[in-house]
N, C-alpha and C positions, 0 to 999 in steps of 0.2 A: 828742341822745340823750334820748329819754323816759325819766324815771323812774315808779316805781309811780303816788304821786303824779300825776304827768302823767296817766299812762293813767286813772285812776281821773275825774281832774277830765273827760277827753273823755269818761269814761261817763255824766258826771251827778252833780249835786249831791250825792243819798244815798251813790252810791256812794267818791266824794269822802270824805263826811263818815264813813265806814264806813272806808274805809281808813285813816283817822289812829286812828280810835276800835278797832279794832281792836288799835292797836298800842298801845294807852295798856292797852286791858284784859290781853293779855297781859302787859304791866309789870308790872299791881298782881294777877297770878294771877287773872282774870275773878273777881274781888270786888272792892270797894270796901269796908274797912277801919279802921278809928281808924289801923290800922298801916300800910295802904297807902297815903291818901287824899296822904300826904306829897311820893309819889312824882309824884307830876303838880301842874305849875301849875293858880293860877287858870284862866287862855283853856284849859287843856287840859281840866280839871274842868267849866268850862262846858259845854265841845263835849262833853265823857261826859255830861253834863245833859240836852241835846238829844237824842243819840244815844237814850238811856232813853228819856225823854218820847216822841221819833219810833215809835219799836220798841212800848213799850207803849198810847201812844193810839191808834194806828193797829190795836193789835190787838183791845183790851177798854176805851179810854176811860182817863181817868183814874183809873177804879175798879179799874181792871186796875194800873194802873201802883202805886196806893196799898197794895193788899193784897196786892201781892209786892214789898213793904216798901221800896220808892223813894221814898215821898213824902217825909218826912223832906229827902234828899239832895237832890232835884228843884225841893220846895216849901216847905224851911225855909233851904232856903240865897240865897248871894246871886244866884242863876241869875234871876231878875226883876230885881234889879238890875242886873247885868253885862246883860241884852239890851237893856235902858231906857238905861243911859246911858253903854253901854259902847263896846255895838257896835250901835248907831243904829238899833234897834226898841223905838222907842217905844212902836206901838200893840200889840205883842205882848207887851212886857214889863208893860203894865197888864192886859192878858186873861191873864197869869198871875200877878198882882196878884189876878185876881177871883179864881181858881183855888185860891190859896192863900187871899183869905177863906171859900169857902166849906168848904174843906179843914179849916181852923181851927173853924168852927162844927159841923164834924159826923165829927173826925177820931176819936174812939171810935168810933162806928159804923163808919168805914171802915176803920178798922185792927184790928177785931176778927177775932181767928181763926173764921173761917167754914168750914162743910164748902162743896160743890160748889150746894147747892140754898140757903143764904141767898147765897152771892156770889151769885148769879144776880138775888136777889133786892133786890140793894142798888141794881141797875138803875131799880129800880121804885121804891124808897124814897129813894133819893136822886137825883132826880128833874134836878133842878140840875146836880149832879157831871156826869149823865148828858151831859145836854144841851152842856157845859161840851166835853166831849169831842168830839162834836156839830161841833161850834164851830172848836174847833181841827181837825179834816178840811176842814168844809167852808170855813171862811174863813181860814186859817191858812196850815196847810203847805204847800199848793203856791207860796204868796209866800214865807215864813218858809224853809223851808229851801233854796233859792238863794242870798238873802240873806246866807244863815250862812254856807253856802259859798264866797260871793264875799268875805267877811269873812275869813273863814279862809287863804281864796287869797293874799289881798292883806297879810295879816300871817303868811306860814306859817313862817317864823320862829319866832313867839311859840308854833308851834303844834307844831314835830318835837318829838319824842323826843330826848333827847342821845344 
């Protein structure tokens, strides 16, 4: 008997990792919280980590993902470490290593409330971020999230919902 789960995993990685994350968000009421955050493990907090990052690099870069106020969550927490030494992405977990240095040297800038025409323009000005983003499309995610996936598969245990 297939469960969601199942069907999800023969659809594909994202969609794999969309279906657990799905159910983590509706837990914590699609926010992430001081009040919610309690509600989900570490591996679960992770996998919402990736989920974010996937959703918003893939849309607008990591400038997209910063200044609809994710970085903090994504890029202050242990989500580079948990990929480095967790679950055996090494090389991903130091390209978000870089991620978070340069997040660090220029997070006023990117976490300033912006109308529509300076976001546009932090493109341009943060040139690095930019490219950062860049980076993770073209060299990244198509290895990085299988990876996760098979990580996830292989411990899902650690990863339902009770």
């Amino acid at each position: 008997m297939n469960t969601p789960l199942d069907t999800a995993w023969n659809e594909g990685p994202e969609a794999y990792i969309r279906t657990l994350t799905d159910a983590y968000l509706e837990r914590i009421g699609g926010e992430l919280t001081p009040e919610t955050i309690g509600l989900l493990t570490a591996d679960q907090l992770t996998l919402l980590a990736y989920r974010y990052l996937l959703d918003e690099v893939m849309q607008g870069g990591f400038i997209q993902l910063i200044q609809n106020g994710l970085g903090p969550f994504v890029l202050d927490g242990p989500f580079a470490m948990m990929m480095k030494k967790h679950w055996g992405l090494r090389d991903f977990g130091n390209f978000i290593y870089d991620v978070q240095h340069e997040y660090h040297r220029h997070r006023d800038e990117l976490e300033a409330d912006l109308d529509e025409e300076q976001f546009m323009a932090l493109y341009e000005q943060q040139e690095a971020m930019n490219e950062l983003g860049d980076d993770f499309l073209d060299d990244y995610q198509e290895e990085v999230t299988p990876a996760i996936a098979a990580y996830v598969r292989e411990h899902e245990a650690d990863f339902l919902l009770p």
